[in-house]
C-alpha positions in Angstrom: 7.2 -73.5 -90.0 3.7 -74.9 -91.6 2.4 -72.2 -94.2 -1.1 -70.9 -93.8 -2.8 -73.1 -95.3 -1.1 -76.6 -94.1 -1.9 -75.1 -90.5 -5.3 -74.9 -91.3 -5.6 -78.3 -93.1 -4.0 -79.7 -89.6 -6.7 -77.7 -87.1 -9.0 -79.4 -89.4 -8.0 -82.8 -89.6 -7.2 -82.8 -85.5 -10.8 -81.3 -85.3 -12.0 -84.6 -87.5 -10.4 -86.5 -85.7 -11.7 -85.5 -82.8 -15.4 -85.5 -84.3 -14.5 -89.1 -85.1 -13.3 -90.1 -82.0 -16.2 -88.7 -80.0 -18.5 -91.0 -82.3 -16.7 -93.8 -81.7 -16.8 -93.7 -77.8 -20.7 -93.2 -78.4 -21.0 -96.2 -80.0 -18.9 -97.8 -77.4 -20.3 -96.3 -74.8 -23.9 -94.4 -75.7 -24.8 -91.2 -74.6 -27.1 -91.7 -71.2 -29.6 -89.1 -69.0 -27.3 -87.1 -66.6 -30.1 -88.1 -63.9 -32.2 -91.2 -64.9 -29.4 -93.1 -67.3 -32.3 -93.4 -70.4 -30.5 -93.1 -73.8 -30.3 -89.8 -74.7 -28.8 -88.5 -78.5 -26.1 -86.9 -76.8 -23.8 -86.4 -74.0 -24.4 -84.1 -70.8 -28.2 -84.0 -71.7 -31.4 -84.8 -69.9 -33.9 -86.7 -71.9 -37.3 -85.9 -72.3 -38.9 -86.5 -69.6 -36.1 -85.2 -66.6 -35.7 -82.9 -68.8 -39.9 -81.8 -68.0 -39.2 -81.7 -64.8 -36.4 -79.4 -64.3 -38.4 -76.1 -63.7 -36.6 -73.0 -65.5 -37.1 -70.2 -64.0 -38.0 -67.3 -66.2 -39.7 -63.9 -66.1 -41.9 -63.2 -64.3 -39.4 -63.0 -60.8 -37.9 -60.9 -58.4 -35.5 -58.3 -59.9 -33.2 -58.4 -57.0 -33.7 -61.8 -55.6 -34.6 -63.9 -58.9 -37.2 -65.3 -56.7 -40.0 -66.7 -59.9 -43.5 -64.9 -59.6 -47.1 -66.6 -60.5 -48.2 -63.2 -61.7 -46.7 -60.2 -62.3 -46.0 -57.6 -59.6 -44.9 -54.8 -62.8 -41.9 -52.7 -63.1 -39.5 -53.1 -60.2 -42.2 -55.3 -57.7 -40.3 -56.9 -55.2 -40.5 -60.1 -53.4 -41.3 -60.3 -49.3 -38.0 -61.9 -49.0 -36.3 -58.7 -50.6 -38.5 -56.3 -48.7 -38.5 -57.9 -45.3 -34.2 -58.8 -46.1 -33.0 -56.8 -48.4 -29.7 -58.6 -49.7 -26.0 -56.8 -49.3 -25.6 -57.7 -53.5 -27.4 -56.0 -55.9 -29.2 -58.9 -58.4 -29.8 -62.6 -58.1 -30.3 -64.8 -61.2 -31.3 -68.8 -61.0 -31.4 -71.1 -63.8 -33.8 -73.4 -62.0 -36.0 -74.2 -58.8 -33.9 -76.8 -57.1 -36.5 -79.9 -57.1 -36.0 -83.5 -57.5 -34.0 -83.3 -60.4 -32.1 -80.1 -59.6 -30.9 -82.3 -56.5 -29.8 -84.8 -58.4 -27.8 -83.3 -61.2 -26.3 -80.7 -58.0 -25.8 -83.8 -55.7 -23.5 -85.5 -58.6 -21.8 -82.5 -59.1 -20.7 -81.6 -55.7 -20.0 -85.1 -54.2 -20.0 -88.0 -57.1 -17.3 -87.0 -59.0 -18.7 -85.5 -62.0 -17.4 -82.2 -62.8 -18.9 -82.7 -66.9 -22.0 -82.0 -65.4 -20.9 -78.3 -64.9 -21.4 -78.0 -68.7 -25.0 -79.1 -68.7 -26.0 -76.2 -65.6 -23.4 -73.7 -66.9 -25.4 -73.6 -70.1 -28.7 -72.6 -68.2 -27.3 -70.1 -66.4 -25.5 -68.6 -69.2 -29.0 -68.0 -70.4 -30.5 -67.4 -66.8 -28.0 -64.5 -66.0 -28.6 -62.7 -69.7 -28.9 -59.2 -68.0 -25.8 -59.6 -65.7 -22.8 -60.3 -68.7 -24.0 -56.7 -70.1 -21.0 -54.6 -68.7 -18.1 -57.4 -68.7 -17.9 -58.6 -65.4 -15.6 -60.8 -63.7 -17.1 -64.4 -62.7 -16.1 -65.4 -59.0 -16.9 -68.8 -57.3 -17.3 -69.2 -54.5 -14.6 -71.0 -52.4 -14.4 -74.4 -50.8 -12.6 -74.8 -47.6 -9.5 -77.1 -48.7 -10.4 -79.8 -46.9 -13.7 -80.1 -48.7 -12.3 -79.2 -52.0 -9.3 -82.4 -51.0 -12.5 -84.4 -50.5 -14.2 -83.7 -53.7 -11.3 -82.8 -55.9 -12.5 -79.7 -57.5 -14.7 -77.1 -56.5 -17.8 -77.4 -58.2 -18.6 -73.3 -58.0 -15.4 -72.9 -59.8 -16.2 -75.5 -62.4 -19.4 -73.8 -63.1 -17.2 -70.9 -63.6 -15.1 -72.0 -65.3 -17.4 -73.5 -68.0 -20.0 -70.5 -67.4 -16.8 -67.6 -69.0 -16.3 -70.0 -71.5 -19.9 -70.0 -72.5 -20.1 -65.8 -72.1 -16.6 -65.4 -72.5 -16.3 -63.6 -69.6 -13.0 -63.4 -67.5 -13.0 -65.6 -64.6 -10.9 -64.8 -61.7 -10.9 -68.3 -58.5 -8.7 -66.5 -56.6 -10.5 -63.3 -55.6 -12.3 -64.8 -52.6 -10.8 -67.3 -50.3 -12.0 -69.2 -47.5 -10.3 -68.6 -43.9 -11.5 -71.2 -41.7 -13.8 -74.7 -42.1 -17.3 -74.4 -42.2 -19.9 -76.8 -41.0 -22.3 -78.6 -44.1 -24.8 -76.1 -44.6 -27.9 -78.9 -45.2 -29.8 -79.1 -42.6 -29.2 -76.0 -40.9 -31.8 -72.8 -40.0 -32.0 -69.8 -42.0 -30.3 -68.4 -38.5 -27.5 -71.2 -38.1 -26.6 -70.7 -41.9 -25.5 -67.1 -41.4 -23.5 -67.7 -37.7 -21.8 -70.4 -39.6 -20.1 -68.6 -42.6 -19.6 -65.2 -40.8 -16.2 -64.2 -41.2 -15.4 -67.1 -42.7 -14.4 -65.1 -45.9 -11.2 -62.9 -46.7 -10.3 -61.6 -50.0 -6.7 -61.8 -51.9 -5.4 -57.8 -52.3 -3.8 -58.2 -55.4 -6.9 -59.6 -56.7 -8.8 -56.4 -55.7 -6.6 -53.8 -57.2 -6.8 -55.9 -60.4 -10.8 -55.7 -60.2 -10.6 -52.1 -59.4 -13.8 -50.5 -60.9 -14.9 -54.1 -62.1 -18.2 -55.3 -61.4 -18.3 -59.1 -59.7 -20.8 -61.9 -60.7 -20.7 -64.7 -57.5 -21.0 -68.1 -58.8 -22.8 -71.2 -56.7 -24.3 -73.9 -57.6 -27.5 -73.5 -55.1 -28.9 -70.8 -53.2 -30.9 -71.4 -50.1 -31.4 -68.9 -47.9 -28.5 -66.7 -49.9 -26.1 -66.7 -46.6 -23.1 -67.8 -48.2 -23.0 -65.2 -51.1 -24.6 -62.2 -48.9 -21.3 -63.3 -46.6 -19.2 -63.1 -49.7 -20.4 -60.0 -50.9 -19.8 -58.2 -47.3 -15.9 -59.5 -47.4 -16.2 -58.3 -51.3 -17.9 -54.6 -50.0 -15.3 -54.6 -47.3 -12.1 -55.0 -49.6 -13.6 -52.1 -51.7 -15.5 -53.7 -54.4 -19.3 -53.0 -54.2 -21.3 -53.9 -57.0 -21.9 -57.6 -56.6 -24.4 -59.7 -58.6 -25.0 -63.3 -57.8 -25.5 -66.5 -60.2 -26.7 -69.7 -59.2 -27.7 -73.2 -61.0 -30.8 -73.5 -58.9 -32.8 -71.9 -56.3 -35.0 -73.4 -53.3 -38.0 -71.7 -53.5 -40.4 -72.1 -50.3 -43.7 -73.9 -51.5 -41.9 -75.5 -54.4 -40.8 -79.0 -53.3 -37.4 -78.4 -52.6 -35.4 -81.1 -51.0 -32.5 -79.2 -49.1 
């Protein structure tokens, strides 16, 4: 058995190593812009100027919807879209308005094959969702149907999971929430259409829900829209017994931003 001190002079050296070998596949192959491909200093980064045109979103906004405000509305102002539609979950949080670069870093993650770049979004939202890790709550992604999740490998909700507990080091439970039947692409379809086509299209596992009993739940996507898929998550969720449900998302169409859903 290695003594204390050997096992620490080991963890260090295998760190160096690693150090090392990470600057050696930079020089190999440099560090490039996650959407552009400009050299950037290092990997899963934006460079300046994509980097400009991501659009955080930050306070002023919605407190239920996360919804970003050109002026203050003061303490506990609402958005039309939470007055008119008030959602079935309790807070929404967004790192970004999904615009052209949004699309492009979402659009890699979800259908080219590049589940690093949940480290780059996870990161935002681990700053975008500040006010949700306050009690310990359990991070849940949403589900892919497995056929979609055959076609693209992963799920890319439970990558930014994943990454986003490792980040907050919160607990992180992908098999709460399961998906029951196959879902048509949401792109493309009304606010309307979105909702008939992920009704009941949700069930939850019961040994999952005693384990959360008393737990609060934090639904994880990478975009919301019109907020269909997670207000149908949270209904199977409120169903099954568990009702306080917060909702975090990479980005966030926002109507008059240019958002190219």
């Amino acid at each position: 058995m290695q003594s204390g001190n050997a096992l620490v002079k080991s963890r260090a050296g295998r760190g160096l190593l690693s150090r090392l070998g990470g600057g050696l596949l930079d020089l190999v192959y440099p560090p490039t812009c996650l959407d552009c491909g400009a050299p950037v200093a290092s990997a899963d980064a934006l460079c300046p100027d994509c980097f400009r045109r991501l659009r955080p979103i930050s306070a002023p906004f919605c407190p239920r919807l996360g919804i970003p405000f050109a002026v203050s509305l003061g303490d506990g102002g609402l958005s039309a879209e939470a007055i008119a539609d008030p959602p079935p979950y309790d807070r929404s949080r967004s790192a970004v308005v999904y615009n052209e670069v949004a699309r492009a870093l979402v659009g890699r993650l979800k259908y080219g094959d590049r589940p690093e770049l949940a480290g780059f979004c996870a990161r935002l939202m681990a700053g975008a969702g500040a006010d949700l890790w306050s009690d310990g709550p359990v991070l849940v992604p949403v589900p892919l149907a497995p056929r979609r999740r055959l076609e693209r490998r992963y799920n890319q909700s439970a990558e930014l999971a994943r990454v986003l507990g490792r980040f907050t080091g919160l607990a992180v439970d992908p098999a709460l929430v399961r998906r029951t039947r196959h879902t048509r692409q949401q792109v493309g379809l009304s606010g309307e259409a979105r909702r008939r086509n992920v009704a009941g299209a949700f069930a939850v596992h019961p040994e999952a829900v005693r384990r959360l009993a008393g737990r609060r739940v934090v639904l994880v996507d990478d975009v919301i829209t019109t907020g269909s898929t997670v207000a149908a998550v949270t209904r199977t969720l409120n169903r099954a017994g568990i009702d306080r449900v917060d909702v975090i998302s990479f980005a966030r169409v926002v109507v008059g931003e240019q958002s190219p859903i």
